[in-house]
MARSEBA-785602 format. One record per residue (C-alpha): residue in one letter; x, y, z. Coordinates in nm, 4 decimals. Layout:
+------+----------+----------+----------+
| resn |        X |        Y |        Z |
+------+----------+----------+----------+
|    A |        X |        Y |        Z |
...
+------+----------+----------+----------+
END
This chain:
+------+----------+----------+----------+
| resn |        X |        Y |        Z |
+------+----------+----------+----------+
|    X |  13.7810 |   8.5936 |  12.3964 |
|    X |  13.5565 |   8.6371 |  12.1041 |
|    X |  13.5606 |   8.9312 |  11.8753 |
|    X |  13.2694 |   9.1455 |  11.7450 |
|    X |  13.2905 |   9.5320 |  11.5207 |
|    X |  12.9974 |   9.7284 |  11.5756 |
|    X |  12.9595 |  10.0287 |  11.3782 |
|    X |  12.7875 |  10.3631 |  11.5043 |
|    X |  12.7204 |  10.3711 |  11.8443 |
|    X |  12.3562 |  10.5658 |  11.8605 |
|    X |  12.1325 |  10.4746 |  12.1453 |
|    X |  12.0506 |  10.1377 |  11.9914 |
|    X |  12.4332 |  10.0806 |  11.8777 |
|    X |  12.5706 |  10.1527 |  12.1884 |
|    X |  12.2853 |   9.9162 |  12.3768 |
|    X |  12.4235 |   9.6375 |  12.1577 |
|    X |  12.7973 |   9.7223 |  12.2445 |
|    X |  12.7243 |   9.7126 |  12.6415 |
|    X |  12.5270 |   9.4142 |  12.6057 |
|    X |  12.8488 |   9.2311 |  12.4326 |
|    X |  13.0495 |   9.3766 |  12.6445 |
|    X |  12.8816 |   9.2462 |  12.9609 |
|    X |  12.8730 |   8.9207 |  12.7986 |
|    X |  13.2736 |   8.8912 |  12.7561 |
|    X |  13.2919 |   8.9751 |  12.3885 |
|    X |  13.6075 |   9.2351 |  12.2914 |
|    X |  13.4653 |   9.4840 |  12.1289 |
|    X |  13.6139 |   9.7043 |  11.8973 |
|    X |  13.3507 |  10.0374 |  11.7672 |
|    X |  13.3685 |  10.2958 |  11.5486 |
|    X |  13.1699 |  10.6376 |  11.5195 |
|    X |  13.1899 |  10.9744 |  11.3361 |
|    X |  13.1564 |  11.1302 |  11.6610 |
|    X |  13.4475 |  10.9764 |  11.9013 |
|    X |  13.2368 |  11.1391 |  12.1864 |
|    X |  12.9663 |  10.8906 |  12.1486 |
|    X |  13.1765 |  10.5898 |  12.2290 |
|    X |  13.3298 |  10.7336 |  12.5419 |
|    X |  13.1040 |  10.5211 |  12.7605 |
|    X |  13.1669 |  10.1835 |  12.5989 |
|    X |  13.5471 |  10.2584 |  12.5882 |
|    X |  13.5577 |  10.3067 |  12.9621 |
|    X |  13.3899 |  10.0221 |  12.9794 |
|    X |  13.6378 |   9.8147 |  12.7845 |
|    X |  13.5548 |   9.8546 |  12.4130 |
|    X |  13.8060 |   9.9307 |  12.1721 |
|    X |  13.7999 |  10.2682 |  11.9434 |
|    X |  13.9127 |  10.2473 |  11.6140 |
|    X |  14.0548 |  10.5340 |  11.3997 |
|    X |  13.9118 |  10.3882 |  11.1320 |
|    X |  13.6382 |  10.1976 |  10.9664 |
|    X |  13.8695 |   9.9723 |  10.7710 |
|    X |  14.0859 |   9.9169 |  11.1531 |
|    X |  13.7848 |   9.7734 |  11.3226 |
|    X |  13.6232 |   9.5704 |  11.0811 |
|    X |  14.0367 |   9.3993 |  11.0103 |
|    X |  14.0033 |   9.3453 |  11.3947 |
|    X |  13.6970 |   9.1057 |  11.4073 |
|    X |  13.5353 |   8.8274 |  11.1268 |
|    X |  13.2063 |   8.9630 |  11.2014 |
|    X |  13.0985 |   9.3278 |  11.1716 |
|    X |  12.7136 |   9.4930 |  11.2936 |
|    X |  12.6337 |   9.7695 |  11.1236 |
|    X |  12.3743 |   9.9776 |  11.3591 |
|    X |  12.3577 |  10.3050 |  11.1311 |
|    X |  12.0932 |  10.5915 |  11.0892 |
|    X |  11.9954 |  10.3918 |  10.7857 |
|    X |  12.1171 |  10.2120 |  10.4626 |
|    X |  12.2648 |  10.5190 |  10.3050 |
|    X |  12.4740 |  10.6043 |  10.6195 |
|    X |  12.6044 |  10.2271 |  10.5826 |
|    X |  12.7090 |  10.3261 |  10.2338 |
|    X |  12.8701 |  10.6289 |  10.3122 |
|    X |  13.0736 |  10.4758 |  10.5507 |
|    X |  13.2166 |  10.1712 |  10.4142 |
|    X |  13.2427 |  10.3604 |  10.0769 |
|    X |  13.4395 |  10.6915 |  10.1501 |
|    X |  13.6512 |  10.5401 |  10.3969 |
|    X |  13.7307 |  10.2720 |  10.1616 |
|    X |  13.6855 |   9.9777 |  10.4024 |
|    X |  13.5199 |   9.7486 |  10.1319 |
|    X |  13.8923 |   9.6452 |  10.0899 |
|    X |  13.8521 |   9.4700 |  10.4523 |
|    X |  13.5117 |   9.3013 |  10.4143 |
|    X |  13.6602 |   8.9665 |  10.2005 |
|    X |  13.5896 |   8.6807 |  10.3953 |
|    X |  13.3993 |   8.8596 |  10.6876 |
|    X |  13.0271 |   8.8215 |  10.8107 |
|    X |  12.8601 |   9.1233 |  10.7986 |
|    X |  12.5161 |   9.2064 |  11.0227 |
|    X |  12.3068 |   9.5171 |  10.9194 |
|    X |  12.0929 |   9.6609 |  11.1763 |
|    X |  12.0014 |   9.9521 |  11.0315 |
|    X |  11.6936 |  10.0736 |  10.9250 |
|    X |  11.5528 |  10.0094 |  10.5352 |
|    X |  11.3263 |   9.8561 |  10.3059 |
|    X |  11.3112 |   9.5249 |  10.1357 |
|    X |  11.4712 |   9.6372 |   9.8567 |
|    X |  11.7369 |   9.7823 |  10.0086 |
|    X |  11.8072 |   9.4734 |  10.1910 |
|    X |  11.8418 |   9.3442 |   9.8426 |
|    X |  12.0651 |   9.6024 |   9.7049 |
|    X |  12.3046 |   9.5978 |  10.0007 |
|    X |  12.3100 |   9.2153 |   9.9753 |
|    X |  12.4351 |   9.2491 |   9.5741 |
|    X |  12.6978 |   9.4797 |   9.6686 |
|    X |  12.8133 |   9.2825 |  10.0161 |
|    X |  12.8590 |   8.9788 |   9.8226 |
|    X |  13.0527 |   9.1858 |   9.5272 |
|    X |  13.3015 |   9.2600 |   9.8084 |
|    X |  13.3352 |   8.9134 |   9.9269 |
|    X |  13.1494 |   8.9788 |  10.2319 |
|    X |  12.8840 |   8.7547 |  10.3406 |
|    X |  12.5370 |   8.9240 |  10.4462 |
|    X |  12.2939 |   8.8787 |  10.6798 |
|    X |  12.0194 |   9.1479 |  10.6858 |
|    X |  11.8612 |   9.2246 |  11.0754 |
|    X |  11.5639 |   9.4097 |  11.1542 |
|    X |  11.5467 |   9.5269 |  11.5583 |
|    X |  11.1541 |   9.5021 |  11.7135 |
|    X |  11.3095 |   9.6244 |  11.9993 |
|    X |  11.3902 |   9.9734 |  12.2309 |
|    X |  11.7857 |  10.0228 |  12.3008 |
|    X |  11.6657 |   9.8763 |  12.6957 |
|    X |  11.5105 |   9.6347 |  12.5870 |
|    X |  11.8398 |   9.4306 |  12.3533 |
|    X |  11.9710 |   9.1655 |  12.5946 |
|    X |  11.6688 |   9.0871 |  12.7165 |
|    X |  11.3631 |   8.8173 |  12.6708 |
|    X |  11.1340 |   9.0281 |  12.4982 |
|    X |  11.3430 |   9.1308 |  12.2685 |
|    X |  11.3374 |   9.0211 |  11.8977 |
|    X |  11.5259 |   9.0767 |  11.6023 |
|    X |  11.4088 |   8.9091 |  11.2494 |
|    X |  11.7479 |   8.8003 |  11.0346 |
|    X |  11.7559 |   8.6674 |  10.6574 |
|    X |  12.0250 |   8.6271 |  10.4030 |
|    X |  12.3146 |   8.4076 |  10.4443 |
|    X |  12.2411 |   8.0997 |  10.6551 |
|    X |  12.6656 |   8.0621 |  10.7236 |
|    X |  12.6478 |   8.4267 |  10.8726 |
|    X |  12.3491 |   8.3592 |  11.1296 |
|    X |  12.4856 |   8.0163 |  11.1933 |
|    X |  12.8094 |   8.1276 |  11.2788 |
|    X |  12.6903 |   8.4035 |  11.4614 |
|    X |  12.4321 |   8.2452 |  11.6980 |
|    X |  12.6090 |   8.3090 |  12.0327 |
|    X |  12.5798 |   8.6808 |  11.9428 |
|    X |  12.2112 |   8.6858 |  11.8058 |
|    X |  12.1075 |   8.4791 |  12.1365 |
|    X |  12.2919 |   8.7561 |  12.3171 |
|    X |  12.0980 |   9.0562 |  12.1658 |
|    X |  11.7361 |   8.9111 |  12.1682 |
|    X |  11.5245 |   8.6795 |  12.3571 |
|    X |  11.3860 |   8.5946 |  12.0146 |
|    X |  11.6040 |   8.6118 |  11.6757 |
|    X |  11.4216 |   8.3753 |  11.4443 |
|    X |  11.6180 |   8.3144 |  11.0934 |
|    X |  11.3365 |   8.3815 |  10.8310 |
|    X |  11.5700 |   8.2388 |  10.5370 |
|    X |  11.8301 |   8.2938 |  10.2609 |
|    X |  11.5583 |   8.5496 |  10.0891 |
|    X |  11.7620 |   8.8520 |  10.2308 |
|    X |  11.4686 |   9.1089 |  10.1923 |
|    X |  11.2439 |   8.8851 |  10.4376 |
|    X |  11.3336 |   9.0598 |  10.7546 |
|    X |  11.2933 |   9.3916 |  10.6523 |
|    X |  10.9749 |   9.2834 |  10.4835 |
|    X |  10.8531 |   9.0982 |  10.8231 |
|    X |  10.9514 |   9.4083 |  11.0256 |
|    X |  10.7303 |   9.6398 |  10.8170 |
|    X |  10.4366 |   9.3830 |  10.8218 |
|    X |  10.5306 |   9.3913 |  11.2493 |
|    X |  10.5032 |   9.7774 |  11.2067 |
|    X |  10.1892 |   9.8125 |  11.0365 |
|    X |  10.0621 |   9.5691 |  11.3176 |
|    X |  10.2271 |   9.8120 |  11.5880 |
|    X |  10.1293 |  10.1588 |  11.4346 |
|    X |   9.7790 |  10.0439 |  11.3551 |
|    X |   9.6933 |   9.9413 |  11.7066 |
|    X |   9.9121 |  10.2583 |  11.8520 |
|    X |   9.6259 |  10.4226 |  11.6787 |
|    X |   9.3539 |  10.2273 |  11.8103 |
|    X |   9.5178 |  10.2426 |  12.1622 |
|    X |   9.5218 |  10.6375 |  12.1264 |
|    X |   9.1150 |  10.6582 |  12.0516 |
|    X |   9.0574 |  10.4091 |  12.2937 |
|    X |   9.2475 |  10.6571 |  12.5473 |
|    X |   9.0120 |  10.9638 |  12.4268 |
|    X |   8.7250 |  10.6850 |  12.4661 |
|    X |   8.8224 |  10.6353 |  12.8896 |
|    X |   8.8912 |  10.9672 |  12.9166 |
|    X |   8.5802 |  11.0815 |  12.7776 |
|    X |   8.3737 |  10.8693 |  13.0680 |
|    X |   8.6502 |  10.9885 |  13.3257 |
|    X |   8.7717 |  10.6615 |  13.3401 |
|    X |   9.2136 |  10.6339 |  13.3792 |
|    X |   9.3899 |  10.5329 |  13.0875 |
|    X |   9.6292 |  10.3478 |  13.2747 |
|    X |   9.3485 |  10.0758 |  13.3500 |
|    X |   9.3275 |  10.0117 |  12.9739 |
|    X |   9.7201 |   9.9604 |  12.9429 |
|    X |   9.7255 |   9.7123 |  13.2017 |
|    X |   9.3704 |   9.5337 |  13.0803 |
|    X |   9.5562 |   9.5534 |  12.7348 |
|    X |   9.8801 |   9.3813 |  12.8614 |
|    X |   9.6816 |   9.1139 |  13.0548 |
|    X |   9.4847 |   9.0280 |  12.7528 |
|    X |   9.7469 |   9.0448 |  12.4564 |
|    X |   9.7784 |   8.6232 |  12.4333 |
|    X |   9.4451 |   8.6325 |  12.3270 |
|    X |   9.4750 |   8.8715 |  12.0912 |
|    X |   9.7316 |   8.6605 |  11.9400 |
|    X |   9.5718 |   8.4013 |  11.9195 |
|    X |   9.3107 |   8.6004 |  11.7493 |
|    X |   9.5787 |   8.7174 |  11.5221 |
|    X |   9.7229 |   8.3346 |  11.4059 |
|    X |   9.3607 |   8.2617 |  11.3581 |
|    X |   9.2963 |   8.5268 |  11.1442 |
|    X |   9.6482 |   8.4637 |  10.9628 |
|    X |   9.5432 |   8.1030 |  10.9033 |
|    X |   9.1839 |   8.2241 |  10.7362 |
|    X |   9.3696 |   8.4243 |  10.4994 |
|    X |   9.6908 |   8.1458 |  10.4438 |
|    X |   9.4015 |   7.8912 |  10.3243 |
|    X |   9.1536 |   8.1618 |  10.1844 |
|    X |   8.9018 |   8.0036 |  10.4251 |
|    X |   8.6269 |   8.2762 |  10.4683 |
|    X |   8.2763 |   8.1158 |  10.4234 |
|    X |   8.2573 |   8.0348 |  10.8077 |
|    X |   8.3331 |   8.3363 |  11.0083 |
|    X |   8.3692 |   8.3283 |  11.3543 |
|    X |   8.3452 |   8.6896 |  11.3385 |
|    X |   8.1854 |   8.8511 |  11.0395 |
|    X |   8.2306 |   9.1271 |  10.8895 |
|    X |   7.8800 |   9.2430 |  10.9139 |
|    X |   7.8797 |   9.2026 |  11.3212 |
|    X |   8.1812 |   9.3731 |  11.3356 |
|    X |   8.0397 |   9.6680 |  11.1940 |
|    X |   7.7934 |   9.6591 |  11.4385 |
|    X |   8.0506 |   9.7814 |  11.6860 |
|    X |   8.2245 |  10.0425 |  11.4470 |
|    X |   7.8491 |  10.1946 |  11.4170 |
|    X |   7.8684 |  10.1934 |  11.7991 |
|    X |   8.2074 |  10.3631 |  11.8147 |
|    X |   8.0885 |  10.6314 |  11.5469 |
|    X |   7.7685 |  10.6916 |  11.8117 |
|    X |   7.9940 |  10.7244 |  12.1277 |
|    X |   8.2326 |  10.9597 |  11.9457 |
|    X |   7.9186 |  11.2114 |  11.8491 |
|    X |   7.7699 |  11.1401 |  12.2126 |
|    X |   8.0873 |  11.2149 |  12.3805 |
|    X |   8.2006 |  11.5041 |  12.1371 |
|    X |   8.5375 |  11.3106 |  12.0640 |
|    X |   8.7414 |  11.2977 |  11.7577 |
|    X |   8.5803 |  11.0294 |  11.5173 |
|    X |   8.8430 |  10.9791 |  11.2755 |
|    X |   8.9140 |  10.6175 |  11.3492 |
|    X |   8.5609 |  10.5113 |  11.3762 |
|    X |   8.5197 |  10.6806 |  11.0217 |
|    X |   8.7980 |  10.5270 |  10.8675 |
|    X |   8.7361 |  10.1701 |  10.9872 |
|    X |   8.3454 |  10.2309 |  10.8902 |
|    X |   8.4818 |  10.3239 |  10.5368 |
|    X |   8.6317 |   9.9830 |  10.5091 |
|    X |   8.4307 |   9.8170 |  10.6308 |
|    X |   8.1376 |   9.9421 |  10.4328 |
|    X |   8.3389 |   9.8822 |  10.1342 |
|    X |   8.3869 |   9.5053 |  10.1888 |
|    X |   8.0407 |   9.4583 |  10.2882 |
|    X |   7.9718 |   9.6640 |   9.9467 |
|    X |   8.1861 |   9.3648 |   9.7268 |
|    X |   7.9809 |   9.1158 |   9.8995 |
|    X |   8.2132 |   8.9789 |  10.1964 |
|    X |   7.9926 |   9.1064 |  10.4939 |
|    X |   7.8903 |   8.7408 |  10.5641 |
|    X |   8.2540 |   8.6175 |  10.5671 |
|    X |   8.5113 |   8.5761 |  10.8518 |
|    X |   8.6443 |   8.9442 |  10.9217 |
|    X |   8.9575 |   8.8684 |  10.7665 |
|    X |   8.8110 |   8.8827 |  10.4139 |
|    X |   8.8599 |   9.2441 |  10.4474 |
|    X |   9.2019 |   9.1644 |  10.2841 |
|    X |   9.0342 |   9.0727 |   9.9370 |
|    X |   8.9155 |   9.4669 |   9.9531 |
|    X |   9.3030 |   9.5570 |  10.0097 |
|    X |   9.4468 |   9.3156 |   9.7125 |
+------+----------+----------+----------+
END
């Protein structure tokens, strides 16, 4: 039976510990609060006393913390970098690109070897299809670790030996996400405003999202080759329809700050001389 640590058992910790448990792994876990990890031990995981006990128990340890500094806390004041020679170690924790980096320099100074995760994932969503987890840092780790990753997410790609590229992907992923929460969320006030049912939109949205990525690795492409001069979409027609949103926000008395803001970037791009260029260009204004 194969052995896995996971330590701190929060909603997405202890989604990670069912899921391995459910997939025959013996599972040993660890949490300040021992009433946290009453679920999984009923369920056949193993509670450690310690930190140092259940990372000893396994060669390869998740770490599925509040965030980096809760990692640090942990393996530091309960003195189980004395137990992390020769052991994989899988952060899932929340952090920056930099921190990745840090963490990495002191892993390896304990003999550990690091592989940095980033979850784009809810807790019900691990073990299944859609979900995805980035990983970078040692190759050996994810390699030997595979069964595991494939276990967790539906897609785990290994973005390379650069250990802050995870964390870096996941933030570009985020601004991505929060961005279009925010267009979702005006578009909502936009229905509602016509007495239209928001619902509607979620479902046209799901039914159309391959073409928006499409759109999306087009886009990505224009600005990989710095191909701009012939726009599918310009910049100048697309602020044809952010003048439209600003004039259905003052028709319908709704909130305008989206419309404003994207008007305000827009105008400044077409202000440097890019409003003839593929929409994309709008990234020269933001370098």
């Amino acid at each position: 039976m194969k052995k896995i640590t996971i330590i701190g058992l929060g909603s997405m910790g202890s989604a990670i510990a069912h899921v391995l448990l459910d997939k025959g792994y013996q599972v040993y876990v660890w949490n300040r609060s021992s009433d946290k990890a009453q679920e999984v031990v009923q369920k056949g995981a193993h509670f450690g006393s310690t930190v140092d006990e259940v990372i000893r128990a396994s060669t390869t340890t998740i770490l599925c913390l509040s965030d980096y500094e809760a990692s640090y806390e942990v393996l530091v004041h309960l003195d189980a970098h004395s137990a992390l020679a020769g052991r994989a170690v899988l952060q899932l924790s929340t952090g920056s690109p930099q921190q990745a980096r840090d963490l990495e320099a002191w892993m390896l100074a304990k003999g550990a070897s690091y592989l940095d995760g980033a979850i784009a994932a809810s807790p019900s969503q691990i073990g299944q299809p859609e979900a995805a987890i980035f990983f970078s840092g040692a190759k050996a780790a994810y390699d030997e670790n595979t069964d595991i990753i494939n276990s967790l997410a539906g897609y785990a790609p290994f973005l390379g030996e650069k250990v802050s590229a995870a964390s870096t992907t996941d933030l570009a992923f985020l601004a991505y996400l929060f961005a279009a929460y925010i267009g979702f969320f005006h578009a909502a006030r936009i229905m509602e405003s016509d007495g239209l049912e928001v619902n509607g939109l979620g479902q046209l949205i799901a039914s159309i999202s391959p073409m928006i990525g499409d759109v999306m690795k087009y886009e990505s492409e224009v600005i990989h080759t710095e191909q701009y001069a012939k726009p599918q979409t310009s910049i100048n027609t697309c602020m044809v329809t952010i003048k439209l949103l600003q004039q259905q926000a003052r028709e319908a008395g709704i909130n305008n700050d989206l419309p404003a803001f994207a008007e305000r970037m827009f105008s400044r791009a077409i202000k440097e001389g890019y409003g003839n260029e593929e929409v994309a260009a709008i990234v020269k204004t933001l370098r």
